[in-house]
Structure formats: structure tokens, C-alpha cells
C-alpha positions as CSV (number, residue, x, y, z in Angstrom):
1,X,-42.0,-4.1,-156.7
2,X,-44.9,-6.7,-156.3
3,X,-47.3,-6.3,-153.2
4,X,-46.2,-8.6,-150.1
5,X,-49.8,-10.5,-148.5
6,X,-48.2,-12.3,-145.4
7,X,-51.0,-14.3,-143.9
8,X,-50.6,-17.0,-140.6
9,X,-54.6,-18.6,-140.3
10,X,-55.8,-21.0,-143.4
11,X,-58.9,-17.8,-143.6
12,X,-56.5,-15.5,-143.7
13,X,-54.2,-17.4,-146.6
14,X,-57.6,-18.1,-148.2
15,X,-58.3,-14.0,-147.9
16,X,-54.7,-13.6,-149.1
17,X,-55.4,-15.5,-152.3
18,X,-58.5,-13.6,-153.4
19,X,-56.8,-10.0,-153.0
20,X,-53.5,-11.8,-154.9
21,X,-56.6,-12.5,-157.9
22,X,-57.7,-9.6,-157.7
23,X,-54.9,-7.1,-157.5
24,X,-54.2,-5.5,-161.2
25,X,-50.1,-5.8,-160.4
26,X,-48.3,-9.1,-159.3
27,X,-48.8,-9.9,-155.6
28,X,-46.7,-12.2,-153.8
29,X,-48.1,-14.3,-150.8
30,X,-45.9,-15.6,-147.8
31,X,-47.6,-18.3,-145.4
32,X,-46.2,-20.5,-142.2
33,X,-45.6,-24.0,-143.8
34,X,-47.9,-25.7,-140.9
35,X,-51.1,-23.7,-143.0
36,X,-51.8,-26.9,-146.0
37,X,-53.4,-27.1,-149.2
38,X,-51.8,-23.8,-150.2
39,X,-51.2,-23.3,-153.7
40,X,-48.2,-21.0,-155.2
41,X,-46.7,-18.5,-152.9
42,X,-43.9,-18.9,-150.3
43,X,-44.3,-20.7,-147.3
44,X,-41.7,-20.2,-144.3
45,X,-41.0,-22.4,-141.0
46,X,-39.1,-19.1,-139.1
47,X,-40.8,-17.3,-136.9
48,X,-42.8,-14.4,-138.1
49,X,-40.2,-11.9,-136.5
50,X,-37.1,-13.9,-138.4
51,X,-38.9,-12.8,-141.8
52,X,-40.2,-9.8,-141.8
53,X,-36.9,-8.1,-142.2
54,X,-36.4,-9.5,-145.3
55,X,-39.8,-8.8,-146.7
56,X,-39.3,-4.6,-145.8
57,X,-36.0,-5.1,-148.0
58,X,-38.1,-6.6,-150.6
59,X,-41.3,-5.0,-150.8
60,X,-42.2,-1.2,-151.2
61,X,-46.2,-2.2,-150.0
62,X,-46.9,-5.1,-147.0
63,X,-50.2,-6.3,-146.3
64,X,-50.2,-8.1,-143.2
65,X,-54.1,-10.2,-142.7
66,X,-53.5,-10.5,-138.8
67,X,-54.2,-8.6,-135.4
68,X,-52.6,-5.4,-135.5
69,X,-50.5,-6.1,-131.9
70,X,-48.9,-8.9,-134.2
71,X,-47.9,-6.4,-136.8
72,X,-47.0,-4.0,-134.6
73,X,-44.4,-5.8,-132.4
74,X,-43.0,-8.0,-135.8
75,X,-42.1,-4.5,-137.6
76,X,-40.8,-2.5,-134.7
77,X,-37.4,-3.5,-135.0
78,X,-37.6,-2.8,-138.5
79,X,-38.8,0.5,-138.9
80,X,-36.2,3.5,-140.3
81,X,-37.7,6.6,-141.3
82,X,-40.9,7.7,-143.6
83,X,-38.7,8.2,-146.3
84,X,-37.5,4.6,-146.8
85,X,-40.1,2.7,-144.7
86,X,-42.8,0.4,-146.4
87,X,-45.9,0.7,-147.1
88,X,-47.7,-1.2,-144.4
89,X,-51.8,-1.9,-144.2
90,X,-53.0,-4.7,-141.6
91,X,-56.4,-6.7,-142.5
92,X,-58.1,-9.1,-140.2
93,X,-58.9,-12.3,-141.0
94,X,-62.7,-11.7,-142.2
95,X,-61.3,-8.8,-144.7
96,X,-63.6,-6.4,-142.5
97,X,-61.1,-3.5,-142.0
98,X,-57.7,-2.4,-143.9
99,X,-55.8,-0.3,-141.6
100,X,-53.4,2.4,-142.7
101,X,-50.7,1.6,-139.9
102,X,-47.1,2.9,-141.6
103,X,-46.0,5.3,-144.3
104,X,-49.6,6.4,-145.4
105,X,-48.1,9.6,-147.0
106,X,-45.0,8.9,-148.7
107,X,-44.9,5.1,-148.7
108,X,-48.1,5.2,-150.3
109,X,-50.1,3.0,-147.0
110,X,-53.3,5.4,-146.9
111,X,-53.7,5.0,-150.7
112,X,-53.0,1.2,-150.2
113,X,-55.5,0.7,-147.6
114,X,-57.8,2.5,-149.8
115,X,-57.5,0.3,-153.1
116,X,-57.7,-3.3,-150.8
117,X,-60.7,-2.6,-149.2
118,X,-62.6,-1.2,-152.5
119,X,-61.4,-4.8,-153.8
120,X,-62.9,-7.1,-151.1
121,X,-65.9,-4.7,-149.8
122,X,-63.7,-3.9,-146.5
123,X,-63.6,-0.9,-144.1
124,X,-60.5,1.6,-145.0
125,X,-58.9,3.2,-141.6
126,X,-57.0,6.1,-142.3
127,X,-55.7,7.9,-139.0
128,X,-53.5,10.6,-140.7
129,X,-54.8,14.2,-139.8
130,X,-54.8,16.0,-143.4
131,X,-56.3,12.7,-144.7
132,X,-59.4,13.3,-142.4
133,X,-59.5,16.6,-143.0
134,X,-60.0,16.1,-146.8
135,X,-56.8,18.4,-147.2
136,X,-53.7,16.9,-149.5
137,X,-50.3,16.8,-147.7
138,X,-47.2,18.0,-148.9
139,X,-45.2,14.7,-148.7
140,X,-48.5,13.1,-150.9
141,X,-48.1,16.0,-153.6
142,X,-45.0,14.9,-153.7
143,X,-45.0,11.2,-153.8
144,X,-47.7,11.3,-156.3
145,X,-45.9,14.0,-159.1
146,X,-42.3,12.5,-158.1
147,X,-41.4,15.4,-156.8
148,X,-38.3,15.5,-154.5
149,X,-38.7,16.5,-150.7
150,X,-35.7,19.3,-149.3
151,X,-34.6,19.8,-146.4
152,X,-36.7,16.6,-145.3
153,X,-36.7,17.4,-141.6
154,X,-38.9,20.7,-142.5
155,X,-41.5,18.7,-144.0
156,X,-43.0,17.6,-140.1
157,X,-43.3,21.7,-140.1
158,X,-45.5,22.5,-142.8
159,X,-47.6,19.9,-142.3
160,X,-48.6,20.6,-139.1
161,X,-49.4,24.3,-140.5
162,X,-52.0,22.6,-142.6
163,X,-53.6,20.7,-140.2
164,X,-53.7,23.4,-137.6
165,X,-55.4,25.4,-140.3
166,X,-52.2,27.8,-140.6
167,X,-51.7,29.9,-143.5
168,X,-49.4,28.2,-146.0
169,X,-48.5,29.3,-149.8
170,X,-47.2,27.2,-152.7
171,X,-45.2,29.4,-155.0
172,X,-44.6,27.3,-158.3
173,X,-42.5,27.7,-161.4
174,X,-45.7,26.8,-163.7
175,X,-47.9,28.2,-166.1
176,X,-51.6,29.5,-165.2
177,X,-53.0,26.1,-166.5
178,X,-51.0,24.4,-164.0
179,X,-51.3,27.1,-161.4
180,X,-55.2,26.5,-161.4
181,X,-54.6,22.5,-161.3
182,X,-52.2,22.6,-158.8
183,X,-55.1,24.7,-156.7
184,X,-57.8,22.3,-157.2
185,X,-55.8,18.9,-156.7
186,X,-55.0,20.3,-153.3
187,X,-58.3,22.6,-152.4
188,X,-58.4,25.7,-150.5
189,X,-55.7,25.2,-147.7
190,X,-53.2,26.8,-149.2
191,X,-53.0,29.4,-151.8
192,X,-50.9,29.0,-154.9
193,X,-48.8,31.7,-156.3
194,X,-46.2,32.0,-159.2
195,X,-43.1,32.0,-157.9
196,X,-42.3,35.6,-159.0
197,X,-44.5,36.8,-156.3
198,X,-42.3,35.4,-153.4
199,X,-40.5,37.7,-150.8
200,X,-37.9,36.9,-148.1
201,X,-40.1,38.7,-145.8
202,X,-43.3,36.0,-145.8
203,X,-45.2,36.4,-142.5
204,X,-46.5,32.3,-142.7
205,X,-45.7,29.2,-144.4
206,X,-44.3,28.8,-147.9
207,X,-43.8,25.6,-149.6
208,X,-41.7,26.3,-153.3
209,X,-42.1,23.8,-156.3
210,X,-38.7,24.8,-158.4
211,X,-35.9,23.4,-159.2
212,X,-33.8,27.1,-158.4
213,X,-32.5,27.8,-154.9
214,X,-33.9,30.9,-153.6
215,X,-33.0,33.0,-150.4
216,X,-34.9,31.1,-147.5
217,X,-37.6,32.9,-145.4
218,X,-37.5,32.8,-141.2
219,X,-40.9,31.4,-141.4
220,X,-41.1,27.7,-142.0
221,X,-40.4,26.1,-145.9
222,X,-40.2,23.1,-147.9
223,X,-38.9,22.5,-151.4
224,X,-40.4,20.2,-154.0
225,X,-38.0,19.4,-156.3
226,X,-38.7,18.6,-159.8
227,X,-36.0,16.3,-161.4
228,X,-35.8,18.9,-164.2
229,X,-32.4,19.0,-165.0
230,X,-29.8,17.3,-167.0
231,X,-25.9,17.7,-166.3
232,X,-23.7,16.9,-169.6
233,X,-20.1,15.9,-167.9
234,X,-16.8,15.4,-170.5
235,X,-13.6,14.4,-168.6
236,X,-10.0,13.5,-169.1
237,X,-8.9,9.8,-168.6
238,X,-8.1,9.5,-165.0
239,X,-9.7,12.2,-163.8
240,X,-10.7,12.4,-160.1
241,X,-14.2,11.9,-158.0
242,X,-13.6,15.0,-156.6
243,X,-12.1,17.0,-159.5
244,X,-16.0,15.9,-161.0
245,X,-17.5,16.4,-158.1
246,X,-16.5,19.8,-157.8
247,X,-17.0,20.7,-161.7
248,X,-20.7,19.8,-161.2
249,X,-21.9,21.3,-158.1
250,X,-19.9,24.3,-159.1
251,X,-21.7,24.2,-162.5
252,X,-25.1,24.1,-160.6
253,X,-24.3,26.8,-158.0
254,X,-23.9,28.8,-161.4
255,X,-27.0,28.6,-162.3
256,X,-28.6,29.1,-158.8
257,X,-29.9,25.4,-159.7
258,X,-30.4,22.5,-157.0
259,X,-28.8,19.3,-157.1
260,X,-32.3,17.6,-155.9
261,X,-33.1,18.7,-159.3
262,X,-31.1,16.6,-161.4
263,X,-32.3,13.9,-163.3
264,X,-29.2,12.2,-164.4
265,X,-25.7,13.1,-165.7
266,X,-24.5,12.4,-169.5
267,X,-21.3,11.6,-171.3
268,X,-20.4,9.9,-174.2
269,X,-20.5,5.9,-174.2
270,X,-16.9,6.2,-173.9
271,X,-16.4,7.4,-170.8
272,X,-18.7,4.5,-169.3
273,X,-15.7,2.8,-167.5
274,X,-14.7,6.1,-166.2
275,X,-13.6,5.6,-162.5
276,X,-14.1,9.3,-161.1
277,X,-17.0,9.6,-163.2
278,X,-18.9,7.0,-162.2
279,X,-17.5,7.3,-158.1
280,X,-18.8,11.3,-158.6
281,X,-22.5,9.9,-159.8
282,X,-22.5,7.5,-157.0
283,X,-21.9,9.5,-154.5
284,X,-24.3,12.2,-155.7
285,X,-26.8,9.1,-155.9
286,X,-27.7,10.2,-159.6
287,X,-28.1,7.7,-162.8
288,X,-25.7,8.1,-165.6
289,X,-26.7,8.3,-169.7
290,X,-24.1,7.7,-172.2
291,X,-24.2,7.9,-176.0
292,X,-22.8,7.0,-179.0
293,X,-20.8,9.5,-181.1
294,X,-23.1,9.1,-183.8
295,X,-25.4,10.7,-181.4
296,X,-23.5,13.2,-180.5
297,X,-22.9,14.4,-183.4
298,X,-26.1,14.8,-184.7
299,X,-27.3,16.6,-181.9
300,X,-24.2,19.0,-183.0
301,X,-25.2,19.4,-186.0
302,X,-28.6,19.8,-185.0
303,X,-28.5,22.4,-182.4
304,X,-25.5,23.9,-183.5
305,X,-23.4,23.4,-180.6
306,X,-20.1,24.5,-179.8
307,X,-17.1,22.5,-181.1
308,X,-13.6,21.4,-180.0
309,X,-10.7,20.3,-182.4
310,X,-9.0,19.5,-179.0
311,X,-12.1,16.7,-178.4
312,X,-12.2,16.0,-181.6
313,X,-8.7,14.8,-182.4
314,X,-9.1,13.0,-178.7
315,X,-12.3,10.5,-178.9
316,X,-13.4,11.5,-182.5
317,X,-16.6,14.0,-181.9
318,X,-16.3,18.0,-181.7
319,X,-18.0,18.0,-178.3
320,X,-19.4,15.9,-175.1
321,X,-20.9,17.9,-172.2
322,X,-23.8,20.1,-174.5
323,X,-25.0,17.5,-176.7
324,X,-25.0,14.6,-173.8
325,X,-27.1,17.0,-171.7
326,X,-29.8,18.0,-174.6
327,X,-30.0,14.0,-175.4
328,X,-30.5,13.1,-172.1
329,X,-33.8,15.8,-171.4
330,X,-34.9,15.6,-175.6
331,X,-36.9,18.5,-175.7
332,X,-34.2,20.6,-172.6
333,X,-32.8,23.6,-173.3
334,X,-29.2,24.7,-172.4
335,X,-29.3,26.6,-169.4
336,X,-25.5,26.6,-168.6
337,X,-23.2,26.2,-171.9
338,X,-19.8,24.1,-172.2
339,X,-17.9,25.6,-169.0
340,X,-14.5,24.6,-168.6
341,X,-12.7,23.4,-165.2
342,X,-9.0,21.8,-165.4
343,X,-10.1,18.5,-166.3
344,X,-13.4,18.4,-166.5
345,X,-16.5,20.1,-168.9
346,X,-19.9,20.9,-167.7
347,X,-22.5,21.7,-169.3
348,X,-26.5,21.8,-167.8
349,X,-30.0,21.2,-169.7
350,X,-33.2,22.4,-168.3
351,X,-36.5,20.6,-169.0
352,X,-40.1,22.1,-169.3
353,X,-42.0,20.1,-165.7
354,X,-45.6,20.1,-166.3
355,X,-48.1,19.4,-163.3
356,X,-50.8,18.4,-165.5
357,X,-48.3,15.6,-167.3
């Protein structure tokens, strides 16, 4: 989504302009109509309070060129959580100062601040503790590899370990290449292990970056989920939300895998009209891949997959669930072959998450 500039002063629109030039993505300015002589933008006669709402629906990143009580009082009523919350920097008027003010981690505002200022030669204010400390939060590792948060409300937990100087260890699924990368992106305050090394019985802080689940610790944790996984569905005509529903996460608790890990579910083109399938990936807020027979079949004949006369003689391909899950990761592996429930196949594709990609 483009960056929102709302300026109210002609120096501020003026400001507004040469950040909108310079700014490598798209940036769209919003002004009060009674500012003239403003070219492109969108200018609004509401109240500043009447259209802020609207901008926090439409923008991911806000820069407000104002006095920060302004800014403060307009998004109050706004504001949800730091998981869904904008971006928000504020800027005076004479582009002396860009103030990290909400969402600097996950939303990205700290970074933001950051990049405007470099542009027009301003002050960046970041208030954030790990920021100041040089140290790289959790929620900013994963923000920045796309890396999915779990439980959410432990996050607040572990990163107040780090910046009380607490011991904390990240156990990873990686290789020694990414072990050593992971260590230097984040510096010495915490100490990165494989995750083979992990015990129950962990006397600090542990943060995991896995897709499996794992028997939690007393002491507090955090996942970071990769989206790692693929989940091949093949269904009946008619069958139910649930009777999918159920097929999956059953499928997943087979292979000690976590839903935060998957990436998308896959069926054949065919099924794209398929009621409970597509009510099942809604609810599990997951995309959906189809494809063609044709493709299918190769992927078959390829890997040499399992075959069904049954699925055959029903839709006109030997199979669904194992080739629509190795198509949708390309280079996945199988990590759960075709397993059957009543009316529904299942079959899940692992993928190879590299740190250093």
C-alpha cells in the first residue's frame, strides 16, 4: 500500500510534496481544501478527526507533518492493537524531526521514521527500548523475515527479557550458515542454538523459529513461525466446512506441525467453487492454489505419487491432495502422504526456509 502524507499548513503541504518526490514507492498526499495552489493529491473539507479513520483502513504507513498533540488526539480513537495498527511517524512543519509515535516494531514506524528523515536531512526519534539499546526485537525479526508471531500475547514477555538484559535463547530449525547469520543480524543478546539442543527444563527465556510444535517450557516463549508448509486438500462434492476443517488440522496434529505454518492449501482447479472448501480456508484465514489436471498429472508422473482409479474415474486425474501440495511449495517435500478421512484427503508438503533468502 502507498505511504499516506496528511499535511494541514501550505509548509507543511509544500514539505509533503518534496517527500512524495522523493519517496522510491508511490505516496499519496491528503490536504484541507482551504490550503490552495496544491497540485495532485486529495484535498478534504471534514475535519481532520472525520478522516483519519479512513486513512488507518487504507494505509499500512501515515506520516502526519503536524504537532504531535494533533496526531495524538486524531488517532486515539482509532488505535487497535500492534498487530493491525499503522505505521505512524509525525514531522513538523520545518522537516526537523520524524517521530516514531505508533507501531515502530511490527508496523514498521521506527524503520519509517528512519528512511524520511535520511530523505529531507531531518532528526529520527525513536523511543522504543531495544531500538536504543542497538539490540533487534523479536516482533522486528519477525516483521522483517515474514515470520509469524504465536501466542502473540507472549511476545510483551520476551521482549522485556531483552531489554532488562535477561537471558534469552533462539533455538532454530536452520543450518550452521543460517545459525551464524541469525547471530549477527541480532548481536550478542541472545544466544542462538539449533533446535536439537532444546529441553523442557530451560531455566530463562527461549524464543523457537520452527514450524513443529514442541512441549512448552514454564519459563517464558515465543514462536516464529515460518509459512513453510503446504496442505494438498481433495474433497467430495458437498462436503462440509467442518468435515475439512477437521481433516486438516487433524492432518497437521499428525505431523506435530503448526497451523501458523501454513502457507496456503491446494486442490485441483475443479474444486474452486467448493463451498466447504473454500468456508474451511476462510475461516483458517489461509489462501487457496488450484491447478489444472494437466498439472496434476505431471507432477504424478514426475514424483511418482500415489494413484486412485476411484479419483480417476471421478474428475479424470489419479490423484489431488499429493501433487496439489508439491505444486504449491515447488521444491516441498511430502512430509504427510495422501491420508484418508470420510470425505476428505489430506496430504502436507514441507518447504526448505532459509534465513539468508
Amino acid at each position: 500500500m502507498k505511504l499516506g502524507i496528511i499535511a494541514l499548513t501550505p509548509k507543511g503541504v509544500e514539505l509533503a510534496q518534496k517527500i512524495s518526490a522523493l519517496w522510491p514507492d508511490a505516496a499519496e498526499l491528503y490536504y484541507p481544501l482551504k490550503v490552495k495552489g496544491v497540485s495532485g493529491g486529495t484535498g478534504f473539507s471534514e475535519p481532520l478527526h472525520s478522516v483519519v479513520p479512513d486513512l488507518f483502513v487504507r494505509h499500512k504507513e501515515l506520516l502526519f507533518i503536524m504537532s504531535l498533540g494533533i496526531v495524538v488526539r486524531v488517532i486515539a480513537p482509532c488505535l487497535k492493537d500492534k498487530y493491525s495498527d499503522p505505521a505512524v511517524v509525525v514531522m513538523d512543519e520545518k522537516g526537523q524531526h520524524a517521530i516514531s509515535v505508533l507501531s515502530g516494531h511490527l508496523g514498521g514506524a521506527n524503520k519509517l521514521a528512519a528512511q524520511i528523515a535520511a530523505l529531507v536531512g531531518a532528526r529520527p526519534v525513536i523511543t522504543t527500548a531495544s531500538d536504543l539499546q542497538g539490540k533487534m526485537a523479536l516482533d522486528v525479526l519477525a516483521r522483517e523475515k515474514k515470520l509469524v508471531i504465536e501466542p502473540k500475547e507472549n511476545l510483551k514477555h520476551l521482549n522485556s527479557a531483552l531489554v532488562q538484559g535477561e537471558r534469552v535463547t533462539v533455538y532454530c530449525d536452520f543450518n550452521q550458515e543460517d545459525l551464524s547469520a541469525l547471530q549477527e543480524l541480532i548481536g550478542n543478546w541472545a544466544e542462538i542454538a539449533p533446535l536439537n539442543g532444546y529441553s523442557v527444563n530451560a531455566k530463562h527465556a527461549v524464543a523457537f523459529i520452527t514450524n513443529k510444535k514442541l512441549r512448552e517450557p514454564t519459563v517464558p516463549y515465543i514462536y516464529l513461525r515460518p509459512k513453510n508448509l503446504w496442505v494438498g486438500v481433495g474433497c467430495r462434492s458437498g462436503t462440509s466446512q467442518e468435515e475439512v476443517l477437521t481433516a486438516i488440522l487433524e492432518a497437521l496434529e499428525l505431523t506435530g506441525r503448526s497451523i501458523y505454518s501454513v502457507h496456503s492449501i491446494c486442490s485441483v482447479d475443479l474444486k474452486a467453487e467448493e463451498q466447504g472448501l473454500l468456508e474451511a480456508a476462510k475461516l483458517l484465514g489461509l489462501p487457496l492454489q488450484f491447478f489444472s489436471k494437466d498439472e496434476l498429472k505431471s507432477r504424478i508422473k514426475s514424483d511418482n505419487l500415489s494413484k486412485s482409479s476411484f479419483v480417476l474415474e471421478k474428475i479424470g486425474v489419479e490423484g489431488v491432495c499429493e501433487p496439489a501440495a508439491l505444486l504449491g511449495g515447488n521444491s516441498a517435500h511430502l512430509i504427510l502422504p495422501k491420508t484418508r478421512w470420510p470425505k476428505v484427503t489430506v496430504a502436507i508438503a514441507e518447504g526448505s526456509w532459509r534465513l539468508l533468502e
